[in-house]
C-alpha positions as CSV (number, residue, x, y, z in Angstrom):
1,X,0.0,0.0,0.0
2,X,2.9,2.6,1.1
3,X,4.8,1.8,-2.6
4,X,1.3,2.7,-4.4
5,X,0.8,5.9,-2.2
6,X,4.4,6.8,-3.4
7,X,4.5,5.8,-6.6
8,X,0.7,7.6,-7.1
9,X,2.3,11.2,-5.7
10,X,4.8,10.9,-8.6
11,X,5.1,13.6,-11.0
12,X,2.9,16.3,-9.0
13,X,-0.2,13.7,-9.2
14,X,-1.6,11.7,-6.4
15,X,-3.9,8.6,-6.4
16,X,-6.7,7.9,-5.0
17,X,-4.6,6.3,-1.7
18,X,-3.6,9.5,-1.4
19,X,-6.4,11.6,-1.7
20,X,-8.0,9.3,0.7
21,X,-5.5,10.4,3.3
22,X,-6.4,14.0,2.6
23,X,-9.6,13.3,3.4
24,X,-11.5,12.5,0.3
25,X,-14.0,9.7,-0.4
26,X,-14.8,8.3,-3.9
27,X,-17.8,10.2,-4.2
28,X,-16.0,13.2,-3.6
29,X,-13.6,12.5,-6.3
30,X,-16.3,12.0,-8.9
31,X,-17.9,15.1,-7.5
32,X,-15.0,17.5,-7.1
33,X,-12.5,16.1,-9.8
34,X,-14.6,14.2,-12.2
35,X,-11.9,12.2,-14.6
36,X,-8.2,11.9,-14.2
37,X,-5.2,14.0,-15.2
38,X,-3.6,10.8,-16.3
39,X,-3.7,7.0,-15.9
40,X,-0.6,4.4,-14.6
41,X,-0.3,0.7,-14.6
42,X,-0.8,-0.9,-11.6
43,X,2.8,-1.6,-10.0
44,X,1.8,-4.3,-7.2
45,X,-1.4,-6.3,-9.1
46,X,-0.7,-6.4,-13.0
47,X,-4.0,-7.7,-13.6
48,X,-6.1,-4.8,-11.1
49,X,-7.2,-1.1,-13.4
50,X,-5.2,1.0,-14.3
51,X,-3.7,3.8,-11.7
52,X,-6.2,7.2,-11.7
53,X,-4.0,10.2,-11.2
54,X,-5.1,13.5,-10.2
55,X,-2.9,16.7,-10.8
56,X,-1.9,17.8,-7.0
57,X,-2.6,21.4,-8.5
58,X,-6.0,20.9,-9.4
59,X,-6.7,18.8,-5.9
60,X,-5.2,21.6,-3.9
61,X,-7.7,24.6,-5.6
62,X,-10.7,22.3,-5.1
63,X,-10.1,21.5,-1.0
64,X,-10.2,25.8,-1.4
65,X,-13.2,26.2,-2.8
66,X,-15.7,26.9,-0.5
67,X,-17.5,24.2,-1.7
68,X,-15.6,21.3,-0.5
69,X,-15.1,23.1,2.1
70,X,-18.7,22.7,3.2
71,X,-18.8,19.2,2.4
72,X,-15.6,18.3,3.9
73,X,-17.4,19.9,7.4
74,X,-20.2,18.0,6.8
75,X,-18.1,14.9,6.0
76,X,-16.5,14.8,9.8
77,X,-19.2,15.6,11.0
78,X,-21.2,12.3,9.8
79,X,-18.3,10.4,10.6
80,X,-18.1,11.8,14.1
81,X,-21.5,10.7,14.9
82,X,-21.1,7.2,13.0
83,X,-18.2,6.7,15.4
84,X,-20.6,7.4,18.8
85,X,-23.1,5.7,17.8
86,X,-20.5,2.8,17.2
87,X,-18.9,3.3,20.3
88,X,-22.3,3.9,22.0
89,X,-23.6,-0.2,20.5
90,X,-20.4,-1.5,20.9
91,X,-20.4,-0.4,24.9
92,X,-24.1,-1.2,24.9
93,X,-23.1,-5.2,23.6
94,X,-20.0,-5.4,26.5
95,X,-22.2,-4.2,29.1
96,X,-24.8,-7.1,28.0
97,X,-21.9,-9.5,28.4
98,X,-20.9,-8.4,31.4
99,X,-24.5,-9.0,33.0
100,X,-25.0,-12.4,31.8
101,X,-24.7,-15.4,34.2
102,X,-22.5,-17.4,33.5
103,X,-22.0,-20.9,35.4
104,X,-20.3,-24.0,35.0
105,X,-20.9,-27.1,36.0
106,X,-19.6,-28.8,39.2
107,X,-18.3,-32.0,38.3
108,X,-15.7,-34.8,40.1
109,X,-12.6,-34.7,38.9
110,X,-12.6,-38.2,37.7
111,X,-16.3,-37.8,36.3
112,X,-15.1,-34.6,34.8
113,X,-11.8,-36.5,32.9
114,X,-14.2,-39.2,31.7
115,X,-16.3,-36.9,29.8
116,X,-13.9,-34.5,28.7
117,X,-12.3,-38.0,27.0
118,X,-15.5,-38.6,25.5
119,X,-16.4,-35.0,23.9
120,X,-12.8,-34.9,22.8
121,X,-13.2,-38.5,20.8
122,X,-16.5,-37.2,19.7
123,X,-15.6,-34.0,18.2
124,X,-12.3,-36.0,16.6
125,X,-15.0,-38.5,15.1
126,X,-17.3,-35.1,14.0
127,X,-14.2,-33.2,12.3
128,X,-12.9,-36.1,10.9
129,X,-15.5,-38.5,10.2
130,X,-14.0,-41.1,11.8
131,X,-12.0,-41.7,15.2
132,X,-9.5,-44.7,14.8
133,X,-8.0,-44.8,17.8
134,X,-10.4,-43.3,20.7
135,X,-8.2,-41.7,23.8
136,X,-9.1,-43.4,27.2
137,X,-8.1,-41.1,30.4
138,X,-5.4,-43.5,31.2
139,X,-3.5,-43.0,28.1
140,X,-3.8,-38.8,28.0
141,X,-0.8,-36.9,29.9
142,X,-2.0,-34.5,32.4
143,X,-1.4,-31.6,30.4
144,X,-3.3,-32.8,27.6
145,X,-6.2,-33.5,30.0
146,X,-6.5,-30.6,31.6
147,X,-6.4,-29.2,28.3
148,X,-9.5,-31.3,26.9
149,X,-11.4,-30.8,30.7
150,X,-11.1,-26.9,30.4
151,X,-12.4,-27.5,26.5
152,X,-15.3,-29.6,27.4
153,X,-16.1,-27.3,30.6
154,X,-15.9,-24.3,28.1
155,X,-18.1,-25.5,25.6
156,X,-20.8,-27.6,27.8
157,X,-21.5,-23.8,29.5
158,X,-24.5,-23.4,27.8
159,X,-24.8,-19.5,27.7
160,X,-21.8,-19.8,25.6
161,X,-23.5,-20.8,22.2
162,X,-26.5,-18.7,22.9
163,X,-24.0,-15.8,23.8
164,X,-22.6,-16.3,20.3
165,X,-25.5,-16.4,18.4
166,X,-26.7,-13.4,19.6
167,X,-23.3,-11.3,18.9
168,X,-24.2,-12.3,15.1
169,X,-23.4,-9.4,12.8
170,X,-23.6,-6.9,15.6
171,X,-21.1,-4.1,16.0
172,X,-18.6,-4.8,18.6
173,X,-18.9,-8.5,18.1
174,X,-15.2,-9.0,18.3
175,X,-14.3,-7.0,21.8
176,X,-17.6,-8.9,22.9
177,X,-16.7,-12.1,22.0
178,X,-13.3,-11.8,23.8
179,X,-15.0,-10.3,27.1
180,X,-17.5,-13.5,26.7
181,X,-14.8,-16.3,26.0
182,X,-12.4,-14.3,28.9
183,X,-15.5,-14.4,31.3
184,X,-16.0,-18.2,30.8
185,X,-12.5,-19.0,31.6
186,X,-12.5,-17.1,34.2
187,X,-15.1,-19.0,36.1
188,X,-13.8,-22.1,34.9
189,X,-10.4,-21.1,37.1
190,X,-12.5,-20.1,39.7
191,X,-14.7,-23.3,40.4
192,X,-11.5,-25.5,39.4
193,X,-8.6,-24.3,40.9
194,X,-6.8,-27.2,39.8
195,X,-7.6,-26.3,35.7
196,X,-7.0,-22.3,36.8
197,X,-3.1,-22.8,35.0
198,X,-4.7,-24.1,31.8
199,X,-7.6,-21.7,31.6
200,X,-5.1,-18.6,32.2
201,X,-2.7,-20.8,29.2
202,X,-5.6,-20.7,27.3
203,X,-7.0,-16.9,27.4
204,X,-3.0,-15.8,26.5
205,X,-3.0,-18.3,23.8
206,X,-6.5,-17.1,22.4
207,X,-5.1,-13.3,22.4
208,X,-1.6,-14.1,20.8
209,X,-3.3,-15.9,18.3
210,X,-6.2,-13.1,18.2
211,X,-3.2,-10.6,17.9
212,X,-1.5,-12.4,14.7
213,X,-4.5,-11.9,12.9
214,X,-5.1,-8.0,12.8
């Protein structure tokens, strides 16, 4: 992106990268500077357009006029509100999650590793389509089942799902989901102390890997 915003302020003309930095939105183009001053081909994607270039003379006397003046104004100003209102859903959605009760169950230990063997064979035979070789709580390290307890506990809370659903397509849906999972292991630490290491293992795992991917 930075070697297109470069190349596009080449020879007194800037692209559309650019102009979007200035503040300028693709209607505003079309409305302000109608066609190009000139046309590149696209260094980074071959196949993509062709570059539009706008002379940085003719872009500077139109943010002058006193009509993009007014519609720059008006420009922040939508996007100010767009932002509260965001911000105002988004804290709305957190708040929601941070009211929900959220419980897991209270099982034995031993009854607790013998289904957390069983949903993890399960889910292995659902992903898969078949499980060859099921695990049996003698065989699994205790690492790997604490792992597969705090897994099961996580996903046998029943809010969680519902939770989900309900986040669908909303906006802060990411932040929320975080809070929600976060929340869950929290209380799994809290009614097993013994799976507390794995839970807090898992939450820093979840936000590395949550991290990576912005």
């Amino acid at each position: 992106m930075q070697l297109l915003n470069d190349i596009s302020r080449q020879d007194d003309c800037v692209g559309s990268g650019a102009l979007a930095e200035r503040g300028w939105t693709v209607a505003a183009i079309r409305r302000f500077l109608g066609e190009p001053d000139r046309t590149a081909p696209n260094p980074v994607f071959r196949s993509a357009g062709p570059m539009r270039l706008f002379s940085l003379a003719r872009v500077v006397a139109a943010e002058q006029t006193e009509q993009w003046q007014r519609w720059r104004e008006r420009a922040v100003q939508r996007s100010a509100r767009s932002r509260a209102i965001a911000d105002a859903r988004r804290a709305s959605l957190l708040a929601e999650i941070a009211a929900l009760d959220i419980r897991v169950p209270r099982i034995p230990m031993e009854a607790l590793a013998e289904l957390s063997v069983i949903h993890r064979n399960r889910r292995v035979q659902e992903q898969a389509g078949y499980c060859a070789e099921p695990a049996a709580v003698e065989d699994v390290d205790t690492a790997t089942l604490q792992r597969w307890m705090v897994n099961y506990l996580r996903h046998c809370t029943t809010v969680y799902d519902a939770a989900l659903d309900g986040l669908y397509a909303r906006i802060g849906r990411a932040e929320a989901t975080i809070a929600l999972r976060d929340t869950i292991y929290a209380v799994i630490a809290e009614t097993y102390p013994g799976l507390a290491d794995e839970a807090r293992r898992q939450v820093a795992l979840q936000r590395t890997l949550q991290s990576r991917t912005r």
